[in-house]
HTML snippet that shows the backbone in 3Dmol.js (N, CA, C, O; Angstrom):
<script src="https://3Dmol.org/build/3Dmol-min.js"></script>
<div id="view" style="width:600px;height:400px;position:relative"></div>
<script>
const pdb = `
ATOM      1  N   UNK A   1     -14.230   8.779  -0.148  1.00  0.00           N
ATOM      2  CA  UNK A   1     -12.946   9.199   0.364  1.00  0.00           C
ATOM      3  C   UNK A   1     -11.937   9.287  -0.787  1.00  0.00           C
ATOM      4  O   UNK A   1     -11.881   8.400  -1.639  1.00  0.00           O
ATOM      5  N   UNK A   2     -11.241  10.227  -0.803  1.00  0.00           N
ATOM      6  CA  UNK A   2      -9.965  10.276  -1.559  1.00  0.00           C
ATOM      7  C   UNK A   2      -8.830   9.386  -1.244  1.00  0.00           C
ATOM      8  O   UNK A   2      -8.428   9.053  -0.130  1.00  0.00           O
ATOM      9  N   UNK A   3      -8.250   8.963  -2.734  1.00  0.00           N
ATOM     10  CA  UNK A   3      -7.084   8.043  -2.510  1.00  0.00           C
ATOM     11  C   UNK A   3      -6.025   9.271  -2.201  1.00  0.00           C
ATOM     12  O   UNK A   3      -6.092  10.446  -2.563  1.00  0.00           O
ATOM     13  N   UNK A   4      -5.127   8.666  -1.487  1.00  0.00           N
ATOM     14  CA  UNK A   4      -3.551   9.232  -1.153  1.00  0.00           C
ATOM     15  C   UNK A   4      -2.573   8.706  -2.352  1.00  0.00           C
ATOM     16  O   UNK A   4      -2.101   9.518  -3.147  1.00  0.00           O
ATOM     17  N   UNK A   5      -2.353   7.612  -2.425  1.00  0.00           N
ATOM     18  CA  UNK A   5      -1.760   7.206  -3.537  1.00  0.00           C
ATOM     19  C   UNK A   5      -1.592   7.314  -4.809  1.00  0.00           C
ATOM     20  O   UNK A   5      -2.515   8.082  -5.083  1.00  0.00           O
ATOM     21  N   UNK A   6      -1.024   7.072  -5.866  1.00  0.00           N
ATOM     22  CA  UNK A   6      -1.603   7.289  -7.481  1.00  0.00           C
ATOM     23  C   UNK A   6      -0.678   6.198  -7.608  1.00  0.00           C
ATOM     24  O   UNK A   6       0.199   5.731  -6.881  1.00  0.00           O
ATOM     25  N   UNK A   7      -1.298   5.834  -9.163  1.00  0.00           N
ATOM     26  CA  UNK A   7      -0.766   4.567 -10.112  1.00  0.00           C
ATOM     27  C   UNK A   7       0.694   4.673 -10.788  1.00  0.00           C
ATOM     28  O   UNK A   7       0.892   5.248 -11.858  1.00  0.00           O
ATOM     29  N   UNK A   8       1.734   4.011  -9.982  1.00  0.00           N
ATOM     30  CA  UNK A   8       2.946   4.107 -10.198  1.00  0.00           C
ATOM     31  C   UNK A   8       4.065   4.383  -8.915  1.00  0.00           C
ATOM     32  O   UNK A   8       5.291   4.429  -9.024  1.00  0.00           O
ATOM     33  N   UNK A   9       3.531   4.493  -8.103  1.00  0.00           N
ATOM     34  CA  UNK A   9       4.098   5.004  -6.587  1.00  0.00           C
ATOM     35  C   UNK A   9       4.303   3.770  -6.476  1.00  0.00           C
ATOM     36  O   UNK A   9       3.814   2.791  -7.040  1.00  0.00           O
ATOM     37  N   UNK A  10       5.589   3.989  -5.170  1.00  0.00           N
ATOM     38  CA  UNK A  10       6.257   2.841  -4.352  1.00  0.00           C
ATOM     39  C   UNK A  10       6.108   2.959  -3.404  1.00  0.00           C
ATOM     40  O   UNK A  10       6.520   4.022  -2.940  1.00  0.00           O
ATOM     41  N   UNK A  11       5.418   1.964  -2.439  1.00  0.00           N
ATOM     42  CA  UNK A  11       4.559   1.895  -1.601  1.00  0.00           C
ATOM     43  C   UNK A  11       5.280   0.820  -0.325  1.00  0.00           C
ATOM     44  O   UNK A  11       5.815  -0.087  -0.963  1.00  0.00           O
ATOM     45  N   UNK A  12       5.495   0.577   1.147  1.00  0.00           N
ATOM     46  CA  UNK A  12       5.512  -0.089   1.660  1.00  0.00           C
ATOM     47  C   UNK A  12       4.579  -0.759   2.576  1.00  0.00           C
ATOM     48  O   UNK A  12       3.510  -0.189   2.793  1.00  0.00           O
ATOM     49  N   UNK A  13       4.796  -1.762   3.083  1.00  0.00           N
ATOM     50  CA  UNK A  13       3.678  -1.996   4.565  1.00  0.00           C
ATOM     51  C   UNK A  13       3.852  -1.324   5.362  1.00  0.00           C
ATOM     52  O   UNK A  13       4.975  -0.820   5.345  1.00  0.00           O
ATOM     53  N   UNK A  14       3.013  -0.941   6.395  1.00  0.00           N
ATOM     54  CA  UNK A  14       3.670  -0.328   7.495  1.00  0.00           C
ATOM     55  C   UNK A  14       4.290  -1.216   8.509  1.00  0.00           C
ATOM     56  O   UNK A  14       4.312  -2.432   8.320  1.00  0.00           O
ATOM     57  N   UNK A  15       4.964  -0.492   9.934  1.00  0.00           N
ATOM     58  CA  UNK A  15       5.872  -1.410  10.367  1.00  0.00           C
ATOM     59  C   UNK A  15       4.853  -2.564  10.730  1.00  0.00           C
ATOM     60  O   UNK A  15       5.290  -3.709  10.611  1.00  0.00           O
ATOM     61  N   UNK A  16       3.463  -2.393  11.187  1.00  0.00           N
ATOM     62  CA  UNK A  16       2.862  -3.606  12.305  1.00  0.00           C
ATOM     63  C   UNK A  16       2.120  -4.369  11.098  1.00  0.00           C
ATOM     64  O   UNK A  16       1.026  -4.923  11.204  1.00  0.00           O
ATOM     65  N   UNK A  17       2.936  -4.302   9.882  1.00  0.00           N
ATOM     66  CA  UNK A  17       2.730  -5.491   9.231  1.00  0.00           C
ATOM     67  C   UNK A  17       3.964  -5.983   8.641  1.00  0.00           C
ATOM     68  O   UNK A  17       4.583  -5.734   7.606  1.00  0.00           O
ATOM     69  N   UNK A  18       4.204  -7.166  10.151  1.00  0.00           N
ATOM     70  CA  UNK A  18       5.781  -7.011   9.926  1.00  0.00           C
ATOM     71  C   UNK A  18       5.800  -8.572   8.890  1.00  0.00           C
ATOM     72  O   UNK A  18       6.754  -8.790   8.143  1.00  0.00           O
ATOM     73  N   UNK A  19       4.996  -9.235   8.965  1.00  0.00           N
ATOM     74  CA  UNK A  19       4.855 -10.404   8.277  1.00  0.00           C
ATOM     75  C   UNK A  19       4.871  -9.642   6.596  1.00  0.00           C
ATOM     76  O   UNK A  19       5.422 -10.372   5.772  1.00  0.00           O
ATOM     77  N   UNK A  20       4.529  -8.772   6.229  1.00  0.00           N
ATOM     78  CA  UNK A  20       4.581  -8.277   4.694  1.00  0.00           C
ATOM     79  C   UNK A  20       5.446  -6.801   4.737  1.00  0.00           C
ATOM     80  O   UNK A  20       5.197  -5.634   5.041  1.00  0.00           O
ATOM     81  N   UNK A  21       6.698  -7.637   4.209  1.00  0.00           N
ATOM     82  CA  UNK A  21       7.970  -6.526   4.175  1.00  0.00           C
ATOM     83  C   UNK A  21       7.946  -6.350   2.590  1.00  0.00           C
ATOM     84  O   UNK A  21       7.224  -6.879   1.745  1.00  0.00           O
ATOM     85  N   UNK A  22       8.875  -5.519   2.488  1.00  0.00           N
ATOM     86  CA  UNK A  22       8.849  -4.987   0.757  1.00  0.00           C
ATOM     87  C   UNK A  22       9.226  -4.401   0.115  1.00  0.00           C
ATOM     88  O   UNK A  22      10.315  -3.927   0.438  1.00  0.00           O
ATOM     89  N   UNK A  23       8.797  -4.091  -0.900  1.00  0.00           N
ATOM     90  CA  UNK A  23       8.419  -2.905  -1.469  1.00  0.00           C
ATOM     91  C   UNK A  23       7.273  -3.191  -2.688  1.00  0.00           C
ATOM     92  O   UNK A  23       7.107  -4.255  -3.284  1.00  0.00           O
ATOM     93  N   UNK A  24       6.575  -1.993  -2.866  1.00  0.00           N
ATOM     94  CA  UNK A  24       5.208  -2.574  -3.350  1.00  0.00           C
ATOM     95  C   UNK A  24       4.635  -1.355  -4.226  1.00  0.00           C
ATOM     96  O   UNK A  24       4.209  -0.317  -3.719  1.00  0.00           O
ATOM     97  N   UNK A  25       4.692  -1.685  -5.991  1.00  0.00           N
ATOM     98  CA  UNK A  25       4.171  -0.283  -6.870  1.00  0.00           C
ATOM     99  C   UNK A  25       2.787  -0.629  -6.836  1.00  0.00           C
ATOM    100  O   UNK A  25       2.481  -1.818  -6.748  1.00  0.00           O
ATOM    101  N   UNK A  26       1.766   0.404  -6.903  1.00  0.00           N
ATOM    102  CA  UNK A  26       0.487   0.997  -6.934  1.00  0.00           C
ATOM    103  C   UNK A  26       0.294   0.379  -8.376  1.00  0.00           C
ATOM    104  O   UNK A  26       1.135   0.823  -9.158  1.00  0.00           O
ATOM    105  N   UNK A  27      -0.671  -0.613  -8.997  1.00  0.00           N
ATOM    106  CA  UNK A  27      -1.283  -0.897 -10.162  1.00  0.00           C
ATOM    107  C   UNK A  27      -2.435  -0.013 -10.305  1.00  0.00           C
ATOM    108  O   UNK A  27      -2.490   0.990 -11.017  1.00  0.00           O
ATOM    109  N   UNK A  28      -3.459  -0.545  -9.468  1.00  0.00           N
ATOM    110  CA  UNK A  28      -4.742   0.647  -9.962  1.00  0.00           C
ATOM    111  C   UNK A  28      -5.151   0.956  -8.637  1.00  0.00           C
ATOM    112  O   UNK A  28      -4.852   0.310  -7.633  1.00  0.00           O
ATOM    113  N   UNK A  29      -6.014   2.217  -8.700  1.00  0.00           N
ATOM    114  CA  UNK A  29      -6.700   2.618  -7.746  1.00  0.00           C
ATOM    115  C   UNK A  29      -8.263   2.252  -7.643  1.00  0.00           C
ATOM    116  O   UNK A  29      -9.060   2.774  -8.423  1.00  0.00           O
ATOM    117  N   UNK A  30      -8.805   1.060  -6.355  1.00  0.00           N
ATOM    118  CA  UNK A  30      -9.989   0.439  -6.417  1.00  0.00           C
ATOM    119  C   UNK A  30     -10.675   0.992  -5.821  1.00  0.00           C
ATOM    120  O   UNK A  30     -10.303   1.814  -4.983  1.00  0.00           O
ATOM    121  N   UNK A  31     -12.039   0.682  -6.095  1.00  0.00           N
ATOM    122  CA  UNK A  31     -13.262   1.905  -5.243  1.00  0.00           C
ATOM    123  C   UNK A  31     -12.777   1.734  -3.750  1.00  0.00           C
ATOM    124  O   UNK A  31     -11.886   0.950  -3.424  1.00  0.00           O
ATOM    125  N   UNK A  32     -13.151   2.181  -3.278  1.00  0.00           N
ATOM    126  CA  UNK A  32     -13.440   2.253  -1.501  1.00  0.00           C
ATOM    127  C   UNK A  32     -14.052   0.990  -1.116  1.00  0.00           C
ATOM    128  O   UNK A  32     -15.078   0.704  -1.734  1.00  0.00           O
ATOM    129  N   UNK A  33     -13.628   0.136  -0.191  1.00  0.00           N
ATOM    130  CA  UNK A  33     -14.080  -0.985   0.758  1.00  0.00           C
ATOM    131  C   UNK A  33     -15.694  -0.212   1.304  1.00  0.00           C
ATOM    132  O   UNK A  33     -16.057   0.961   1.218  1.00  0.00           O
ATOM    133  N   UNK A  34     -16.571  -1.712   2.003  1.00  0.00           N
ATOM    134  CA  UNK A  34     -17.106  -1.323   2.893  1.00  0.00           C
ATOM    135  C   UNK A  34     -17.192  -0.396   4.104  1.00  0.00           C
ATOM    136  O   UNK A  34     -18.211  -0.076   4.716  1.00  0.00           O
ATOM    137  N   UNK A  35     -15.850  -0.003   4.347  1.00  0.00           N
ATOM    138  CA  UNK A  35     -15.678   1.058   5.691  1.00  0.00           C
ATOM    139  C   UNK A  35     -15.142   2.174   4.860  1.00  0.00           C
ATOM    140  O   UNK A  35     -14.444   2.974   5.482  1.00  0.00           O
ATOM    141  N   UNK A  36     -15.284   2.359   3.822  1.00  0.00           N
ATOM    142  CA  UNK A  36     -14.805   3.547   3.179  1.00  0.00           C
ATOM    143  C   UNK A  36     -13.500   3.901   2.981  1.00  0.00           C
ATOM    144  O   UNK A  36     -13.138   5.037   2.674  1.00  0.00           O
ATOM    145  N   UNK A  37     -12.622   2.749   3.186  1.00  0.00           N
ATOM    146  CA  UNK A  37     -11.154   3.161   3.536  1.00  0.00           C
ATOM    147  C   UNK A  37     -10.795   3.050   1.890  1.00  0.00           C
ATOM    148  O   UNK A  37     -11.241   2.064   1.303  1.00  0.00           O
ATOM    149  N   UNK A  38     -10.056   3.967   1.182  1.00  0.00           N
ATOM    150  CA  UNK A  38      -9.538   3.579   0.039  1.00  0.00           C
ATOM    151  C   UNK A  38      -8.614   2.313   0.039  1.00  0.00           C
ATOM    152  O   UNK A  38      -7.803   2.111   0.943  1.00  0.00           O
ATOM    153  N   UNK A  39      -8.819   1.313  -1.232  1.00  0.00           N
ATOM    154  CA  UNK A  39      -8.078   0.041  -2.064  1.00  0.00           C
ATOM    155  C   UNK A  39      -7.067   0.390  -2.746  1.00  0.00           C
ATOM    156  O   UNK A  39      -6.953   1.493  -3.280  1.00  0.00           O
ATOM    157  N   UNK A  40      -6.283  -0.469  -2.791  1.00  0.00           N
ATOM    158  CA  UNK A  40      -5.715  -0.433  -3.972  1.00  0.00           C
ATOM    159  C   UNK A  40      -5.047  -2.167  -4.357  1.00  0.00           C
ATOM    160  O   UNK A  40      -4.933  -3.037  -3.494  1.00  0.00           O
ATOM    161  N   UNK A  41      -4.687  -2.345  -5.792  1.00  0.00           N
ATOM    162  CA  UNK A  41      -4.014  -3.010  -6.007  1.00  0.00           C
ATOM    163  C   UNK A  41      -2.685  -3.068  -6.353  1.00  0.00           C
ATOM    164  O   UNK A  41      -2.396  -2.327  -7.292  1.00  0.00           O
ATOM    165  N   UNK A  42      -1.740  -3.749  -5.866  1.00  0.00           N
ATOM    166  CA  UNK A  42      -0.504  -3.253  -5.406  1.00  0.00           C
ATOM    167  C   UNK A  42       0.559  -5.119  -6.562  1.00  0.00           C
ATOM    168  O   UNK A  42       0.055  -6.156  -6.995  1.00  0.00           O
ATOM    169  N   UNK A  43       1.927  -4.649  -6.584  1.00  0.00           N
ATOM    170  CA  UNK A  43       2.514  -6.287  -6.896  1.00  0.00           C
ATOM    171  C   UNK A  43       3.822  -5.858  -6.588  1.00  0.00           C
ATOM    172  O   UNK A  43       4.301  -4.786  -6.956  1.00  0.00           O
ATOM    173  N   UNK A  44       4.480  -6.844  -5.801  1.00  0.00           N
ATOM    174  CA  UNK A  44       5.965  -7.002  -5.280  1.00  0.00           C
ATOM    175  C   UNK A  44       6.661  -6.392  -6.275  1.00  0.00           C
ATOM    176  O   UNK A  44       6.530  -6.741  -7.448  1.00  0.00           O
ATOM    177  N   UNK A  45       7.749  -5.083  -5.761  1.00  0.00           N
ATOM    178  CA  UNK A  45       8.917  -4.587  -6.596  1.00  0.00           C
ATOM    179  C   UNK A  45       9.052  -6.128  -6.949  1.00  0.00           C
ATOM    180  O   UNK A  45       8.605  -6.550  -8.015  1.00  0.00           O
ATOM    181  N   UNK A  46       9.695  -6.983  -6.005  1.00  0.00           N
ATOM    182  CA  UNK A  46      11.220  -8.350  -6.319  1.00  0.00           C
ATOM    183  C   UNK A  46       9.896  -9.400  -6.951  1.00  0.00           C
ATOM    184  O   UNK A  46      10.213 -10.566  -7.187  1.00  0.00           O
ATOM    185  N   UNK A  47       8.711  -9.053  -7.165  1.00  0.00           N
ATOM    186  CA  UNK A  47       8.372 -10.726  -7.517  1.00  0.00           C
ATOM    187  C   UNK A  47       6.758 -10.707  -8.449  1.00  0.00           C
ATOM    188  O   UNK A  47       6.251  -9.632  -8.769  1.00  0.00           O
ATOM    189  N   UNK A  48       6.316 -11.617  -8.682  1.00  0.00           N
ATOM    190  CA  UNK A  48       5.020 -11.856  -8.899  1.00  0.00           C
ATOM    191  C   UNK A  48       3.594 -11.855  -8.259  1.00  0.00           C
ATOM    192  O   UNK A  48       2.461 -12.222  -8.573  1.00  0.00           O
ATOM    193  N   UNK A  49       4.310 -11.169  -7.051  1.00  0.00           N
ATOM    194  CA  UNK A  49       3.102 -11.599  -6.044  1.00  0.00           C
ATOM    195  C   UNK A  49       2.183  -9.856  -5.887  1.00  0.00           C
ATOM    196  O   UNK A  49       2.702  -8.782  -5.586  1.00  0.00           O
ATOM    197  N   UNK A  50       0.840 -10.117  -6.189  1.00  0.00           N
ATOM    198  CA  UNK A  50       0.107  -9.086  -5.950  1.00  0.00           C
ATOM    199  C   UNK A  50      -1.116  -9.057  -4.860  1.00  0.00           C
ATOM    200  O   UNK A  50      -1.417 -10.184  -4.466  1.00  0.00           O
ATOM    201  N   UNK A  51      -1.923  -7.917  -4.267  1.00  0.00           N
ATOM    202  CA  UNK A  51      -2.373  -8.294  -3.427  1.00  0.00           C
ATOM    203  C   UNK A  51      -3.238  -6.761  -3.129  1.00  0.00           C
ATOM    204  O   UNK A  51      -2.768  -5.625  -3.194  1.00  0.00           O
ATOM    205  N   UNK A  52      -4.111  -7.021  -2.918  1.00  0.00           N
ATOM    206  CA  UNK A  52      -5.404  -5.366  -2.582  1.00  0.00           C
ATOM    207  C   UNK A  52      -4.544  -5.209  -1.284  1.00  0.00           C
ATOM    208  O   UNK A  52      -3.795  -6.003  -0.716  1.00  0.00           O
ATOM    209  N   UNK A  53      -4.825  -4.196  -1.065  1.00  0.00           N
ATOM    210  CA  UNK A  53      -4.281  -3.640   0.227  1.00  0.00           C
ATOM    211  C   UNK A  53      -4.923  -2.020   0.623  1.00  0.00           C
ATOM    212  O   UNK A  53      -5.081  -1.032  -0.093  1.00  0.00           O
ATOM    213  N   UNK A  54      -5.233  -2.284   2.260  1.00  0.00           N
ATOM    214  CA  UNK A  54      -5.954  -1.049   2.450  1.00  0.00           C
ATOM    215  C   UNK A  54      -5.203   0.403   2.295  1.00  0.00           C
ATOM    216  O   UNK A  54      -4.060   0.393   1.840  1.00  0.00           O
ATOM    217  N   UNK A  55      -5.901   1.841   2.715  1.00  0.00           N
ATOM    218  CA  UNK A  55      -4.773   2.814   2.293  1.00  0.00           C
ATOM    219  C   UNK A  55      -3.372   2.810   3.999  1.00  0.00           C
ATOM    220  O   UNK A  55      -2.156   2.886   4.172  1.00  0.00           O
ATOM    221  N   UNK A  56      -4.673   2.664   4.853  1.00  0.00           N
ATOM    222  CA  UNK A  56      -4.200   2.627   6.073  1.00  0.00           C
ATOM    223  C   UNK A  56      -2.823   1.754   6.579  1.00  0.00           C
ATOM    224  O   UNK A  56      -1.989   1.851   7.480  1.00  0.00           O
ATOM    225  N   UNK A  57      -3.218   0.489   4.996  1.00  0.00           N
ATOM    226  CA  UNK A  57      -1.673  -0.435   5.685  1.00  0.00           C
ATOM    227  C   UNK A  57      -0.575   0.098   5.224  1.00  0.00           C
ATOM    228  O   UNK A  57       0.467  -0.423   5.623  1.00  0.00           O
ATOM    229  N   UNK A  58      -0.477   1.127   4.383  1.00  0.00           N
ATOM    230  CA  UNK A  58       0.810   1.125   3.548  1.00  0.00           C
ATOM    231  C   UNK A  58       1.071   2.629   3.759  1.00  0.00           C
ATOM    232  O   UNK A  58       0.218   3.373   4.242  1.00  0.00           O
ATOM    233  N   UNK A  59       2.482   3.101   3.312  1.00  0.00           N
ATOM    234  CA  UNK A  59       3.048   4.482   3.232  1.00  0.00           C
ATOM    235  C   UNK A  59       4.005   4.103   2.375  1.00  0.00           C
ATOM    236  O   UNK A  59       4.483   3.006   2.086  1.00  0.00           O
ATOM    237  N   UNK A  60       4.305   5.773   1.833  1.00  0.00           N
ATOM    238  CA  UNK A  60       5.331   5.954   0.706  1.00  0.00           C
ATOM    239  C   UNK A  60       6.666   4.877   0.718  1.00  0.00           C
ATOM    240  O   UNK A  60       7.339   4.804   1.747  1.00  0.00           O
ATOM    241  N   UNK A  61       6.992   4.098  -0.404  1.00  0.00           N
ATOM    242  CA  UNK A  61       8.577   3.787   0.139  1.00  0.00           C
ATOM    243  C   UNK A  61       9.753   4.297   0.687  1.00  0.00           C
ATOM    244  O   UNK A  61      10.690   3.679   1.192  1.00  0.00           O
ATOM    245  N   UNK A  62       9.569   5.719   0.500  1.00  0.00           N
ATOM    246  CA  UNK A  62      10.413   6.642   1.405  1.00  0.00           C
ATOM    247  C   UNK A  62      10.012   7.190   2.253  1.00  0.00           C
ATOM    248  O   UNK A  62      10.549   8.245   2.591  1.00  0.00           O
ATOM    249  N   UNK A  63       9.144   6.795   2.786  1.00  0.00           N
ATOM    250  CA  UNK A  63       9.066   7.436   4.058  1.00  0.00           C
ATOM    251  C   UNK A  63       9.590   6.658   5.542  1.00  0.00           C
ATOM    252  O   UNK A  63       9.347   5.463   5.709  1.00  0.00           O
ATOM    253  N   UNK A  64      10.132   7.255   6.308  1.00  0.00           N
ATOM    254  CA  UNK A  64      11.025   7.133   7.505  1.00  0.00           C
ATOM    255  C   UNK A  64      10.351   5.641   7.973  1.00  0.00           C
ATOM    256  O   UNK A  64       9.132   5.513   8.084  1.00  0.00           O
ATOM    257  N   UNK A  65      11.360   4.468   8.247  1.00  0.00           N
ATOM    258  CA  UNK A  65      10.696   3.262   8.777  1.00  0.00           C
ATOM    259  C   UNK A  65      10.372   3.676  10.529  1.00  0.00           C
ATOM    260  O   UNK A  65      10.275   2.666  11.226  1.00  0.00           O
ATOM    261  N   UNK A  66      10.255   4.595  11.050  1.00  0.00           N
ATOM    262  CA  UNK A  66       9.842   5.378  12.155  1.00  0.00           C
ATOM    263  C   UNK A  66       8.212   5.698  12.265  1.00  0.00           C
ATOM    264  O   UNK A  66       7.515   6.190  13.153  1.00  0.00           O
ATOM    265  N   UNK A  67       7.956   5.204  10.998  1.00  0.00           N
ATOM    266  CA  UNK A  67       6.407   5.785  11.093  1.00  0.00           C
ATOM    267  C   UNK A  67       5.399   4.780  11.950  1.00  0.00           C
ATOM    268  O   UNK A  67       5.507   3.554  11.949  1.00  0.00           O
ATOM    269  N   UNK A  68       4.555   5.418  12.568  1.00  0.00           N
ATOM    270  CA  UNK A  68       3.614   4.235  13.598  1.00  0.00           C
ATOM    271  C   UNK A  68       2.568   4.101  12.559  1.00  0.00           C
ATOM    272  O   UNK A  68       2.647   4.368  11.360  1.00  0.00           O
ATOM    273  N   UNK A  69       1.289   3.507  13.440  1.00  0.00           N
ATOM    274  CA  UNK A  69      -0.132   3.499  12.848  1.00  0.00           C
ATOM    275  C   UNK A  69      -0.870   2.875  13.358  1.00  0.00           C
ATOM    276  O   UNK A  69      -2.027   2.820  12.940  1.00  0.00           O
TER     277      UNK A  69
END
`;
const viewer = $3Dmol.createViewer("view");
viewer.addModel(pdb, "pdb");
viewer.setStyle({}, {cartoon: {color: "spectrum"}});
viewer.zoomTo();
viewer.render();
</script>
């Protein structure tokens, strides 16, 4: 599967991950998980904290906080 993302984008959670609010730049792009969903590794605009994340959890930082999933 193709990534959506690239290395340097600002990235959020989506809303129904309301426990991980943010904002979040793209470090690298990781192979594909077991279900084929594209990885990535991601680290807090405000902090130190980094974390893989699927493609499905996240959308652009600008994009409309209206978005479902």
């Amino acid at each position: 599967m193709t990534h959506k993302f690239r290395i340097g984008q600002l990235v959020r959670p989506r809303e129904r991950l309301l426990e991980n609010t943010g904002i979040y730049e793209i470090l690298r792009v990781l192979p594909s998980g077991p279900d084929d969903e594209p990885l990535y590794r991601v680290k807090a605009a405000t902090g130190p904290i980094q974390r893989v994340v699927r493609e499905a959890d996240i959308v652009p930082a600008s994009a409309s906080s209206q978005v479902t999933g």
